[in-house]
VEXDRENRO-332987 format. One record per residue: residue in one letter; z, x, y of N, C-alpha, C in turn. Coordinates in Angstrom, 1 decimal. Last residue first. Layout:
<residu=A, n_w=Z, n_u=X, n_v=Y, ca_w=Z, ca_u=X, ca_v=Y, c_w=Z, c_u=X, c_v=Y> $
...
***
This chain:
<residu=X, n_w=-4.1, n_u=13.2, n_v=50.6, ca_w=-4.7, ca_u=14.6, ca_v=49.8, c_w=-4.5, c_u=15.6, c_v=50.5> $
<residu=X, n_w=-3.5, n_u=11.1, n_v=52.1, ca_w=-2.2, ca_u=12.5, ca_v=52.4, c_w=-3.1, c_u=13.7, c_v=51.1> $
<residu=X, n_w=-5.3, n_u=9.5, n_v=51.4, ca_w=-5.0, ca_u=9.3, ca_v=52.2, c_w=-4.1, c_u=11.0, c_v=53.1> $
<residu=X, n_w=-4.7, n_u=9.3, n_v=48.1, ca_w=-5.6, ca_u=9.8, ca_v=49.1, c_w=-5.5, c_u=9.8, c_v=50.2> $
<residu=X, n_w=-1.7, n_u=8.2, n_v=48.2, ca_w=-2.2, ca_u=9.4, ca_v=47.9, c_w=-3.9, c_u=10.1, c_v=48.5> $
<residu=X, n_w=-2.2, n_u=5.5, n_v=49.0, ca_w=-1.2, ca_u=6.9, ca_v=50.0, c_w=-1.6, c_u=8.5, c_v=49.3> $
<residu=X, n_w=-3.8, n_u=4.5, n_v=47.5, ca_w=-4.7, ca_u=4.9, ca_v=49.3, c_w=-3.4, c_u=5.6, c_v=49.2> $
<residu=X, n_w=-1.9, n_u=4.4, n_v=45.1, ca_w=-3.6, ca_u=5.4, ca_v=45.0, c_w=-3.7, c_u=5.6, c_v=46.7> $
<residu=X, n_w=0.0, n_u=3.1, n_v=46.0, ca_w=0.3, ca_u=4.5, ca_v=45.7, c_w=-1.1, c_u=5.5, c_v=45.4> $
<residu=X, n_w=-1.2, n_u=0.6, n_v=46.2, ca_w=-0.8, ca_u=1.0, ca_v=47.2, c_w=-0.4, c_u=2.7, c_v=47.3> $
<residu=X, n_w=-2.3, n_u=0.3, n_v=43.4, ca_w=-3.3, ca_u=0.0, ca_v=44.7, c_w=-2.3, c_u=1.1, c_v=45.8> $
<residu=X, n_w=0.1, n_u=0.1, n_v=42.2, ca_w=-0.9, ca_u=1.1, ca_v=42.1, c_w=-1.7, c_u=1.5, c_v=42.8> $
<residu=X, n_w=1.2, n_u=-2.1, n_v=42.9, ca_w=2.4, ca_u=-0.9, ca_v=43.8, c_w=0.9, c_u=0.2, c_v=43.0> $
<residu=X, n_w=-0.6, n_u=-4.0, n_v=42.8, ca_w=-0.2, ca_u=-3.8, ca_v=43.8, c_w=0.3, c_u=-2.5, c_v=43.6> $
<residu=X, n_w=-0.1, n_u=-4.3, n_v=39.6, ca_w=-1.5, ca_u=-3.7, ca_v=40.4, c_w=-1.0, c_u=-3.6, c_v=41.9> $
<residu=X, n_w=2.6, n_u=-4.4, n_v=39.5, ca_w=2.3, ca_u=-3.4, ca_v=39.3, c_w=0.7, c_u=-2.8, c_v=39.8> $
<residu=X, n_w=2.3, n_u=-7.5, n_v=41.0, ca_w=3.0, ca_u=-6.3, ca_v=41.6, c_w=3.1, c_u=-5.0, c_v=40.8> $
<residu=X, n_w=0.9, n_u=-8.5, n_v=39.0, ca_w=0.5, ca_u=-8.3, ca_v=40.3, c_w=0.9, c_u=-7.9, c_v=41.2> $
<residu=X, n_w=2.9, n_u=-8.2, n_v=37.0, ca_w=1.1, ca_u=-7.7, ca_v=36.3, c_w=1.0, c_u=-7.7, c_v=37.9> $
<residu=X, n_w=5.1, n_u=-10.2, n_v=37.4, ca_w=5.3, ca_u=-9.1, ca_v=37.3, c_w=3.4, c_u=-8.2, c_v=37.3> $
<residu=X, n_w=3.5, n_u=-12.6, n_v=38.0, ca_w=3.6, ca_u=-12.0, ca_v=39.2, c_w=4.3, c_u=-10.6, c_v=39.0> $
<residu=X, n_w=2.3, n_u=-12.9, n_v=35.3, ca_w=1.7, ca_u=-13.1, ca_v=35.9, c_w=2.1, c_u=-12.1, c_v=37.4> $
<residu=X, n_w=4.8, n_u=-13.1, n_v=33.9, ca_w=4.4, ca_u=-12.3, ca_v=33.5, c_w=2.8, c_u=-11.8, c_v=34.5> $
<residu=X, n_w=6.4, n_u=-15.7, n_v=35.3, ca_w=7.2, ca_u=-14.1, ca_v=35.5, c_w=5.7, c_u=-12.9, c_v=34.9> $
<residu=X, n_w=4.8, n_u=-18.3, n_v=36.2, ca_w=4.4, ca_u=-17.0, ca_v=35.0, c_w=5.5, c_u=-15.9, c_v=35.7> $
<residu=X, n_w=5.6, n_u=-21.8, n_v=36.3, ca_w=5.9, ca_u=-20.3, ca_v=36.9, c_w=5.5, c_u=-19.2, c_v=36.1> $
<residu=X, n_w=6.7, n_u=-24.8, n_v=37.4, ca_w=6.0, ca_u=-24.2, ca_v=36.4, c_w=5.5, c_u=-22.2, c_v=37.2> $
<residu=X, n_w=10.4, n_u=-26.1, n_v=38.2, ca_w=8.8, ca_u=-25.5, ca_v=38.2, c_w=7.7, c_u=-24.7, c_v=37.5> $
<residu=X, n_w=11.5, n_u=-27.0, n_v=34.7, ca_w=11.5, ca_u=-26.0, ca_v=36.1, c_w=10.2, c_u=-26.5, c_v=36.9> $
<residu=X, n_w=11.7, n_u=-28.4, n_v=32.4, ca_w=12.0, ca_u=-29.2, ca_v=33.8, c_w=12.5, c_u=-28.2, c_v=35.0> $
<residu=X, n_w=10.9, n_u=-27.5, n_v=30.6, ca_w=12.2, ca_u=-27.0, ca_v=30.7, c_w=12.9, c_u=-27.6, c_v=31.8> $
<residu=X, n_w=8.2, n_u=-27.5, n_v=31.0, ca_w=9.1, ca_u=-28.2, ca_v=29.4, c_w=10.6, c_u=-28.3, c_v=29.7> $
<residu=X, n_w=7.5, n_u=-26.0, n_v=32.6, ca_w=7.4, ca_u=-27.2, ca_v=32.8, c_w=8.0, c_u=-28.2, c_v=32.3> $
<residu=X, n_w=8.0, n_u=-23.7, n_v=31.1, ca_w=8.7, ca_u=-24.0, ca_v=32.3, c_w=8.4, c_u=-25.1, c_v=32.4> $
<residu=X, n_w=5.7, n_u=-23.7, n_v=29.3, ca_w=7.1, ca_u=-23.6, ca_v=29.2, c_w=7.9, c_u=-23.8, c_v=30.0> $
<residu=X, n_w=3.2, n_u=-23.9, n_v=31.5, ca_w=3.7, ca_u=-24.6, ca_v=30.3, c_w=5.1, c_u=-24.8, c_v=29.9> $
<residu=X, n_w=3.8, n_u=-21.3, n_v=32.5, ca_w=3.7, ca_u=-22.5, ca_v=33.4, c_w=4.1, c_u=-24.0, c_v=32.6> $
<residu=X, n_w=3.4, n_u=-19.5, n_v=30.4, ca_w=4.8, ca_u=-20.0, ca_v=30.9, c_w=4.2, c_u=-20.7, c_v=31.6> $
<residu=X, n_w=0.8, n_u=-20.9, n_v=29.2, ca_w=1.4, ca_u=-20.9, ca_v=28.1, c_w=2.4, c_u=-20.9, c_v=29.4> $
<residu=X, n_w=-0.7, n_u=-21.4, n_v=32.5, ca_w=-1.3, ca_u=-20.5, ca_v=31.6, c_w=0.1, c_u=-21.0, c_v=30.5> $
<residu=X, n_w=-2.0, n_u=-22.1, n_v=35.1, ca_w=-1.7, ca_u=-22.8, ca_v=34.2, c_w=-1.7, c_u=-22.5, c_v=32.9> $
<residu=X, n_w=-2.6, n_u=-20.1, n_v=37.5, ca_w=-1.9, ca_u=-20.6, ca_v=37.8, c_w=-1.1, c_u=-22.3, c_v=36.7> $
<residu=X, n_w=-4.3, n_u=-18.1, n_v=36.0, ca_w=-3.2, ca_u=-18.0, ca_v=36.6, c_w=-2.5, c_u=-18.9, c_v=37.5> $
<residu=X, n_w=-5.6, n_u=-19.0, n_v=33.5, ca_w=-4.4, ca_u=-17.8, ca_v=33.1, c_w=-3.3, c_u=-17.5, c_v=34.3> $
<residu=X, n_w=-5.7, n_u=-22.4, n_v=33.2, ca_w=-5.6, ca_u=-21.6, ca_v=33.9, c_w=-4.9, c_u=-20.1, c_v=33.8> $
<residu=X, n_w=-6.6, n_u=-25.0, n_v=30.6, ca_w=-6.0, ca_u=-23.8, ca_v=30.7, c_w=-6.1, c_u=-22.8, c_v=32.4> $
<residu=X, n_w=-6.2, n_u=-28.7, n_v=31.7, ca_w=-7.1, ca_u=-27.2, ca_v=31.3, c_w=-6.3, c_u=-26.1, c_v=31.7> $
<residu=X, n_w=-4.3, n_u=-31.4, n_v=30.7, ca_w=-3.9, ca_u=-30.1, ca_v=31.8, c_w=-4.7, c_u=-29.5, c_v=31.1> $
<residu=X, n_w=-3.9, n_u=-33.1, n_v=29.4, ca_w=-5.2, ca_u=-33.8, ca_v=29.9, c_w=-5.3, c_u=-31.9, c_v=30.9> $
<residu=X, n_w=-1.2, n_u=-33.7, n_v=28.9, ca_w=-2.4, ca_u=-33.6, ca_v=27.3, c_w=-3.4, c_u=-33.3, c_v=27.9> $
<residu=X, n_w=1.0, n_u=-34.1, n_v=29.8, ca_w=0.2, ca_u=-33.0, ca_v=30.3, c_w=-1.1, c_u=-32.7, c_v=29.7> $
<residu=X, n_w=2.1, n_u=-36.2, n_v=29.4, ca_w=1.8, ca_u=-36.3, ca_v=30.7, c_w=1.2, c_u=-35.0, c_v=30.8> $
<residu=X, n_w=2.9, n_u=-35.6, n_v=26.5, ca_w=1.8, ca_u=-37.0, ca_v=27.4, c_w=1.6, c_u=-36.8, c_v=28.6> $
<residu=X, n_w=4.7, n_u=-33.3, n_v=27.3, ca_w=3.2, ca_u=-33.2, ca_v=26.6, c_w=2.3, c_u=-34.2, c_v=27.0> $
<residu=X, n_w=6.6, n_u=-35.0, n_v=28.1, ca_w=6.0, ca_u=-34.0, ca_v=29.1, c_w=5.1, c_u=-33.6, c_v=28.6> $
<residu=X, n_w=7.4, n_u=-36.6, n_v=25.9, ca_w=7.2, ca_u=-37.6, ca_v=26.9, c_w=6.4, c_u=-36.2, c_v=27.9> $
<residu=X, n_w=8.3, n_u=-34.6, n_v=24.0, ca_w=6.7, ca_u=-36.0, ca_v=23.9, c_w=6.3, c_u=-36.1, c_v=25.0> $
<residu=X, n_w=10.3, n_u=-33.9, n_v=25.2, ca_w=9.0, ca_u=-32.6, ca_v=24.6, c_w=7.7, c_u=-33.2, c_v=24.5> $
<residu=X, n_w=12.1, n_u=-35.9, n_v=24.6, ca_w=11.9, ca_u=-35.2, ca_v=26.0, c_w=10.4, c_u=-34.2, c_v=26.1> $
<residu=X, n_w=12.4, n_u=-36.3, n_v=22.3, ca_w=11.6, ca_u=-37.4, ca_v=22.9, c_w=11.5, c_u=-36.8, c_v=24.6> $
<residu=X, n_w=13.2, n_u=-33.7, n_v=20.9, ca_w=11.8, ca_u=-33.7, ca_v=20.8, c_w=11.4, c_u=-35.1, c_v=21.6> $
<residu=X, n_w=15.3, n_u=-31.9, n_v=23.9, ca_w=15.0, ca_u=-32.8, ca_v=22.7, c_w=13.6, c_u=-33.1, c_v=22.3> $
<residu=X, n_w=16.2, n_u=-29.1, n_v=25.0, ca_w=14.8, ca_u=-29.9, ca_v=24.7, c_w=15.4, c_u=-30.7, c_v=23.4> $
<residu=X, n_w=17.9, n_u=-26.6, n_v=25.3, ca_w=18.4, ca_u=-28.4, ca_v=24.8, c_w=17.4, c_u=-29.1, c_v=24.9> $
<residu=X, n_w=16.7, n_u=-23.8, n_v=23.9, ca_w=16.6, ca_u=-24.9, ca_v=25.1, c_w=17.6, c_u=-25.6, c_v=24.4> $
<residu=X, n_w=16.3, n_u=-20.0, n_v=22.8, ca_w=16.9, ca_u=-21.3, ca_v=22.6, c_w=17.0, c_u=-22.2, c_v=23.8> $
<residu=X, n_w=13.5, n_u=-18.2, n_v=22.3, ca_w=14.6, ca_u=-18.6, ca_v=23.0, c_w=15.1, c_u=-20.1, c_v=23.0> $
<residu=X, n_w=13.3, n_u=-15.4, n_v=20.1, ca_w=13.7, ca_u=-16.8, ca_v=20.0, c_w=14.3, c_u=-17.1, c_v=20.9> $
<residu=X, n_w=10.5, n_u=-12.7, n_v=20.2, ca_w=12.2, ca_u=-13.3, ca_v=20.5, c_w=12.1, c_u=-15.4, c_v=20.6> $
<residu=X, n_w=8.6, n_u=-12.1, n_v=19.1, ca_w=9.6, ca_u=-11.1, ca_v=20.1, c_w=10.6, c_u=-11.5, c_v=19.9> $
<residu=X, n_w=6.5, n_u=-12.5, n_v=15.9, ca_w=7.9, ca_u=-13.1, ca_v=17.1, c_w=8.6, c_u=-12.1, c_v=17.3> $
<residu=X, n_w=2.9, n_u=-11.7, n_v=15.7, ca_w=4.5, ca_u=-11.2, ca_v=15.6, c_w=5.4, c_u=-11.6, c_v=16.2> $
<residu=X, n_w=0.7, n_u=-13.2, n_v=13.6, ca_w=1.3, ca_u=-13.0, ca_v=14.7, c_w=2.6, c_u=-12.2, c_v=14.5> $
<residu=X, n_w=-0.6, n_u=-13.6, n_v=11.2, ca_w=-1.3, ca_u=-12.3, ca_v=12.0, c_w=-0.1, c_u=-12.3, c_v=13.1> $
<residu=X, n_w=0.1, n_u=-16.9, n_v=11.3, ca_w=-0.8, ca_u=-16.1, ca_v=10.5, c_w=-0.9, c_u=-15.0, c_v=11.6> $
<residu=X, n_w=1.2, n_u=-19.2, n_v=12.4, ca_w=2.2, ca_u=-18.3, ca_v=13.0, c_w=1.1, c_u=-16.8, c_v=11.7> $
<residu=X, n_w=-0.4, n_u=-21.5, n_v=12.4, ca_w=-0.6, ca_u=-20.9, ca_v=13.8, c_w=-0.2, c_u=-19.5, c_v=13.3> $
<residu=X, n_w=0.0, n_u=-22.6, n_v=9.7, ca_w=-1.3, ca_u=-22.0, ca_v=9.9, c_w=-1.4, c_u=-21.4, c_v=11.4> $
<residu=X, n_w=3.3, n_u=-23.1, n_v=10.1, ca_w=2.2, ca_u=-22.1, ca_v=8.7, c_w=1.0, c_u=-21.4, c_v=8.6> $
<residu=X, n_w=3.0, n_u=-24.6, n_v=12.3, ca_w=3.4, ca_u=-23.7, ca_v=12.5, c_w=2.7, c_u=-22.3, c_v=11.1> $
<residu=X, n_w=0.2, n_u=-26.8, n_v=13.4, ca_w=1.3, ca_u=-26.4, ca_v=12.2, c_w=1.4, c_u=-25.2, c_v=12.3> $
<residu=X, n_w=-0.3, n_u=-27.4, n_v=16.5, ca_w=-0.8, ca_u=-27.0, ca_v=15.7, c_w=0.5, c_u=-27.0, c_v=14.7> $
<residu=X, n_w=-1.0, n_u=-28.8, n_v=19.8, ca_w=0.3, ca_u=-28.9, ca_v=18.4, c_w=-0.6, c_u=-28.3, c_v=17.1> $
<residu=X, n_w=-2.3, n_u=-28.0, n_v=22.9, ca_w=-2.3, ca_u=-28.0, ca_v=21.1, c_w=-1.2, c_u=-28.5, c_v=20.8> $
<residu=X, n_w=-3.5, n_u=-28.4, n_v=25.7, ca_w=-2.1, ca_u=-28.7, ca_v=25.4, c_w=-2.3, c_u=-28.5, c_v=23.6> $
<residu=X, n_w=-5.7, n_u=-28.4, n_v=27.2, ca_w=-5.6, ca_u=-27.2, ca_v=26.3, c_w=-4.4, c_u=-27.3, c_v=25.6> $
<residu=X, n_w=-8.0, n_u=-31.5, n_v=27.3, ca_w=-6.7, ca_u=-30.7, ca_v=27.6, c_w=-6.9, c_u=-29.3, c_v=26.7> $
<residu=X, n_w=-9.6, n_u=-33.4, n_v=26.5, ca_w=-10.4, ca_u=-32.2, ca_v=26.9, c_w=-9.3, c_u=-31.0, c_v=27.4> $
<residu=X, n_w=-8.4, n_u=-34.7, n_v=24.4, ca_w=-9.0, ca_u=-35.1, ca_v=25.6, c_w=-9.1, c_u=-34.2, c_v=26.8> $
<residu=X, n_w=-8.2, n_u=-33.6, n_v=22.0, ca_w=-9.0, ca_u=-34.4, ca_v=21.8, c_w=-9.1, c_u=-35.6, c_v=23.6> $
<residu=X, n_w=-7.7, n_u=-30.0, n_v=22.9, ca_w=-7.3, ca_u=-31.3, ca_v=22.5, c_w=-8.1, c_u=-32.3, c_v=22.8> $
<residu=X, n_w=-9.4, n_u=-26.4, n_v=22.6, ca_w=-9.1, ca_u=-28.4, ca_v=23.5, c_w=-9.0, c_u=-29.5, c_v=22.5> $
<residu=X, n_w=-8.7, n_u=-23.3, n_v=22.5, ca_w=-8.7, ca_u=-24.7, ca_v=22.3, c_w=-8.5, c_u=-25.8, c_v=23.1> $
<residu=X, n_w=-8.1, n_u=-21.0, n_v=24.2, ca_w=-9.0, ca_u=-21.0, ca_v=23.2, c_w=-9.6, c_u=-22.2, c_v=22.5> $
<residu=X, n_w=-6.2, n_u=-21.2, n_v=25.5, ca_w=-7.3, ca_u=-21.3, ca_v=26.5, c_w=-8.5, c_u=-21.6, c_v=25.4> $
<residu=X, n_w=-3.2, n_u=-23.5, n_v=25.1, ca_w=-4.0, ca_u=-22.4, ca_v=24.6, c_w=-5.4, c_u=-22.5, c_v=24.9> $
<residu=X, n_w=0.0, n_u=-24.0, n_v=25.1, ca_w=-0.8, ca_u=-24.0, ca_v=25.9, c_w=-1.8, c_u=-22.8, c_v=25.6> $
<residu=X, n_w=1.3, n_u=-25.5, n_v=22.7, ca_w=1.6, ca_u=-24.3, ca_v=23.3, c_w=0.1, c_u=-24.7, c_v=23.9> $
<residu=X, n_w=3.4, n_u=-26.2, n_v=19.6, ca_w=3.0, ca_u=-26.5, ca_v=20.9, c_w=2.9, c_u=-25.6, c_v=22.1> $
<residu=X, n_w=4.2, n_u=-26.1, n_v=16.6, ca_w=4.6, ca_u=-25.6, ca_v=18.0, c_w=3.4, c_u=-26.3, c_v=18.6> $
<residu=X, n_w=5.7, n_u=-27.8, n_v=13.6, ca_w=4.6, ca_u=-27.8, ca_v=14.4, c_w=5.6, c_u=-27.0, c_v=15.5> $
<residu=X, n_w=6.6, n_u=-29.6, n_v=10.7, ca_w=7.2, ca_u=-27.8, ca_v=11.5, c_w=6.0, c_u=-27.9, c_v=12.2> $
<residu=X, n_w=7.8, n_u=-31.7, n_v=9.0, ca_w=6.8, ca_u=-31.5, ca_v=9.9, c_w=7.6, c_u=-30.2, c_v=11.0> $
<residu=X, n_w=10.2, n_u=-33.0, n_v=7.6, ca_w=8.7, ca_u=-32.4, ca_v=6.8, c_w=7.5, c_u=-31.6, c_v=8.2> $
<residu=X, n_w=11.4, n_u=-33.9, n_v=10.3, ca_w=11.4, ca_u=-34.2, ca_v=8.8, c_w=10.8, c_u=-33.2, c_v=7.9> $
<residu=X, n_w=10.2, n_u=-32.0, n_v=12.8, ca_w=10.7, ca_u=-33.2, ca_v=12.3, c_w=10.7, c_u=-33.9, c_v=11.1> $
<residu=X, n_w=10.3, n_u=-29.3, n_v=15.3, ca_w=10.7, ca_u=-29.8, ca_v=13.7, c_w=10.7, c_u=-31.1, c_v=13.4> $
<residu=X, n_w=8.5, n_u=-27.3, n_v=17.3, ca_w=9.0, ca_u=-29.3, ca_v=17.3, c_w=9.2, c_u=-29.3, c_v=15.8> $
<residu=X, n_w=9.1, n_u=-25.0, n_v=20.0, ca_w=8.6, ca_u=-25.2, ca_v=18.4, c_w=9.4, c_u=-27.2, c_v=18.2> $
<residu=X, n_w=6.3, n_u=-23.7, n_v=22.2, ca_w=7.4, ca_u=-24.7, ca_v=22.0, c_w=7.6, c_u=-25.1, c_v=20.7> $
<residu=X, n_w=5.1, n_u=-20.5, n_v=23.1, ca_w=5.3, ca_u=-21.8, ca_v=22.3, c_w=6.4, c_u=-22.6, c_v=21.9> $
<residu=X, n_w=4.0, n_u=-17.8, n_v=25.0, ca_w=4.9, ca_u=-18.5, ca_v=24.3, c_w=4.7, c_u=-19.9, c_v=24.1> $
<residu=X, n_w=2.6, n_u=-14.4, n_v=24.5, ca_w=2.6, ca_u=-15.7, ca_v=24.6, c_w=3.0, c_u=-16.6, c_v=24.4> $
<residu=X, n_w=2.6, n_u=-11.3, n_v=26.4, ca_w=3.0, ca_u=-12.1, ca_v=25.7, c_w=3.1, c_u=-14.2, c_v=25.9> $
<residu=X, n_w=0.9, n_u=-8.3, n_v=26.2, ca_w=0.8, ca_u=-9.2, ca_v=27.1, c_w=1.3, c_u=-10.3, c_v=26.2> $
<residu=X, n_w=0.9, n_u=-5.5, n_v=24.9, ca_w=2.0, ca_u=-5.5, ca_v=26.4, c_w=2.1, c_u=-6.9, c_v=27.1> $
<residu=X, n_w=-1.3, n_u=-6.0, n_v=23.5, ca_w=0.1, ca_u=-6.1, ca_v=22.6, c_w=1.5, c_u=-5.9, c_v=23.7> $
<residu=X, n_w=-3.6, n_u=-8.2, n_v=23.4, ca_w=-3.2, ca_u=-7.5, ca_v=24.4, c_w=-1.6, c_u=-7.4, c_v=24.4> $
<residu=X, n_w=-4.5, n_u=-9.8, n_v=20.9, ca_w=-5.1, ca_u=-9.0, ca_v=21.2, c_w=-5.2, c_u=-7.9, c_v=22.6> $
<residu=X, n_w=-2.1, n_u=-11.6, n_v=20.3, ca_w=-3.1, ca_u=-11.0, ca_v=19.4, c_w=-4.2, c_u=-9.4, c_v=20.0> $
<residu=X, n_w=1.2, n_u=-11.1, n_v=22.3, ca_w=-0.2, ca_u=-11.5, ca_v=22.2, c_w=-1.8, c_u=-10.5, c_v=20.9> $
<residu=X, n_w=4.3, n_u=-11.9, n_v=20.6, ca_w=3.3, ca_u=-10.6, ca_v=20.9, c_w=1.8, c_u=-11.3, c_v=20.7> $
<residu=X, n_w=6.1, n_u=-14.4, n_v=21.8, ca_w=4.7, ca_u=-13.8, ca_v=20.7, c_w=3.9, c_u=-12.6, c_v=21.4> $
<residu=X, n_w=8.9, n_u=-16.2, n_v=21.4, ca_w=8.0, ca_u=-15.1, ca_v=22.4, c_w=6.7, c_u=-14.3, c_v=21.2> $
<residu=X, n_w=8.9, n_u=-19.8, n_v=21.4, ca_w=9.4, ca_u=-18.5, ca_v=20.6, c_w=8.2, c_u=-17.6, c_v=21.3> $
<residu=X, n_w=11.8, n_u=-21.8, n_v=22.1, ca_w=10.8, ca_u=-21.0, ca_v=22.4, c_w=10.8, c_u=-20.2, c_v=21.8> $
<residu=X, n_w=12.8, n_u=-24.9, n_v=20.9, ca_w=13.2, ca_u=-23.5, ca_v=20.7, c_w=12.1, c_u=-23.1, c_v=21.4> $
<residu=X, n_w=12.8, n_u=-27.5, n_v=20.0, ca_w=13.1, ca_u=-27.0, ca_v=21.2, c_w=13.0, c_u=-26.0, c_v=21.7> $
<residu=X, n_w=14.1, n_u=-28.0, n_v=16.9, ca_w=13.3, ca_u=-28.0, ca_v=18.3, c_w=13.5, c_u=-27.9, c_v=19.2> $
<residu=X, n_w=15.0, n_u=-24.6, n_v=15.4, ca_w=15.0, ca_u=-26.0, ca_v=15.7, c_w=13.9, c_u=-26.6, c_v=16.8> $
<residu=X, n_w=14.6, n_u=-21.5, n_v=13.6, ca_w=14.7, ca_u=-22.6, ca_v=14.5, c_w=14.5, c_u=-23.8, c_v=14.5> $
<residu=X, n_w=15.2, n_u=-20.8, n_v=10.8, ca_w=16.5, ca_u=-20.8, ca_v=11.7, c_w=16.1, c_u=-21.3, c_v=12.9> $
<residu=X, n_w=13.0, n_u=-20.5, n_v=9.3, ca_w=14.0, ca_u=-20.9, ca_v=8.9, c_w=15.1, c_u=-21.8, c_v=9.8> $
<residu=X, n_w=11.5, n_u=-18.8, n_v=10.8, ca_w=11.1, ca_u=-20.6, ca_v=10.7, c_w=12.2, c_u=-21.1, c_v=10.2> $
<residu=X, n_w=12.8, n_u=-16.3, n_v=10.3, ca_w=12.8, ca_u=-17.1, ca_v=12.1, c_w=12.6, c_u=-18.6, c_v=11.9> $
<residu=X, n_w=11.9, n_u=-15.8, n_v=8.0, ca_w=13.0, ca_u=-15.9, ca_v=8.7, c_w=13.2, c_u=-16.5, c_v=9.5> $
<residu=X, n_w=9.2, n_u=-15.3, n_v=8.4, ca_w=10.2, ca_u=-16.6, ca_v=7.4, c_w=11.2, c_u=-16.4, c_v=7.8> $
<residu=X, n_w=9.3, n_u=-13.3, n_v=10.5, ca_w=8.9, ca_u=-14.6, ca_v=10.6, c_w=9.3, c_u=-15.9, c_v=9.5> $
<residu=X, n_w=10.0, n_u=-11.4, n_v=8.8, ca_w=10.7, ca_u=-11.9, ca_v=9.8, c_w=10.7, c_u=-12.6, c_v=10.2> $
<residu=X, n_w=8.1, n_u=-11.7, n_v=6.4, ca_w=9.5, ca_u=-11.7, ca_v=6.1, c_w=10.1, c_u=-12.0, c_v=7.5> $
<residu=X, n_w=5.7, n_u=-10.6, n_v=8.5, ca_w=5.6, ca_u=-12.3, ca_v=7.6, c_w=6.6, c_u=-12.2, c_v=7.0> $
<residu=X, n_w=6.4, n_u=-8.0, n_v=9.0, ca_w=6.1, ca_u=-9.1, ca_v=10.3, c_w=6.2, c_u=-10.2, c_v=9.5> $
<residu=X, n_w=6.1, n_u=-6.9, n_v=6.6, ca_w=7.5, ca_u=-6.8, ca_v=7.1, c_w=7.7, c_u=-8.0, c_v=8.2> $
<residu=X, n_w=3.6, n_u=-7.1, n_v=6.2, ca_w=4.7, ca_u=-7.9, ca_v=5.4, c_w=6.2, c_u=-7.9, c_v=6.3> $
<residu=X, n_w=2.3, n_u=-5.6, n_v=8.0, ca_w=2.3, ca_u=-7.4, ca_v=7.9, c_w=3.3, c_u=-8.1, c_v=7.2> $
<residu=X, n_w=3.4, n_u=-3.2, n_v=7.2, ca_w=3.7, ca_u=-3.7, ca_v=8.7, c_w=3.6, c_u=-5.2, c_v=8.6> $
<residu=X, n_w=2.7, n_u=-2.5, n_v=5.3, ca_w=4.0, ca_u=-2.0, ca_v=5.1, c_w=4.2, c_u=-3.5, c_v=6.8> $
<residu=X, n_w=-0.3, n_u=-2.4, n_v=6.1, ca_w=0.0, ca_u=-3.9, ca_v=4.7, c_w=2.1, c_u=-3.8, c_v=4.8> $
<residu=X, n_w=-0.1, n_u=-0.2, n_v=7.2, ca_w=-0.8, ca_u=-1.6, ca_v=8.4, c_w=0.0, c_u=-2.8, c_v=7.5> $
<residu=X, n_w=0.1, n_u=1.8, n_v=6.0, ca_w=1.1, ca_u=1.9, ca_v=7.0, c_w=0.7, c_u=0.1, c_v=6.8> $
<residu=X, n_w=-1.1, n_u=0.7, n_v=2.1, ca_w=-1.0, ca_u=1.5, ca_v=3.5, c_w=-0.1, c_u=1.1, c_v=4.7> $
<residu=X, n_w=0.0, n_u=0.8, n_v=-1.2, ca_w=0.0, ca_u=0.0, ca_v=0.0, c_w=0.0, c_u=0.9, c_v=1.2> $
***
């Protein structure tokens, strides 16, 4: 077995794990598939027999042209890796009721992206920390590239 197969397994053991032990409501942090410094989160909904997340995704449209998903957790959580579990008081008729109202919301990365989502759920204002952290590092680069040229 190579490094990579030592690594999936280990990733699909922690993740049984994790399905185990959350509820609904829960947020869970996801190392993004294909930008591993850039992270994406989902709302997870248990009910009887039914393990589903919910998550704001650019890559898909719900059957009214929204980006809002519920996918099964079994077939979402394939290839992925959970950062972290964060725990809400979200009930699932509180999780319905703001999904119905958002089923129809298209993806924006910046101003409607997975946290704007999350936050939304949480009954904040809707907000990316990940967004205005990323635009104050291009900023303080921008600004430290002209000072440097500038004093060459």
């Amino acid at each position: 077995m190579n490094y990579d197969s030592y690594i999936a397994l280990a990733n699909k053991q922690k993740n049984d794990l994790i399905a185990k032990s959350v509820k609904t409501g829960d947020v869970l942090k996801v190392k993004s598939e294909f930008l591993p410094f850039v992270f994406h989160y989902v709302i997870v909904q248990k009910t009887n027999n039914d393990f589903v997340i919910l998550h704001n995704d650019p890559h898909k449209i719900n059957f009214l042209g929204g980006n809002i998903i519920r996918e099964d957790f079994e077939d979402w959580i394939i290839g992925k890796e959970i950062v972290e579990v964060i725990p809400t008081k979200l009930a699932e008729k509180d999780i319905d009721n703001i999904v119905n109202d958002l089923k129809t919301t298209k993806f924006d990365a910046i101003t409607w992206n997975c946290e704007h989502f999350i936050s939304k759920l949480n009954f904040q204002k809707p907000k990316s920390p990940q967004i205005f952290n990323w635009s104050v590092g291009i900023a303080t680069l921008i600004a430290t590239i002209i000072i440097i040229r500038k004093y060459k």
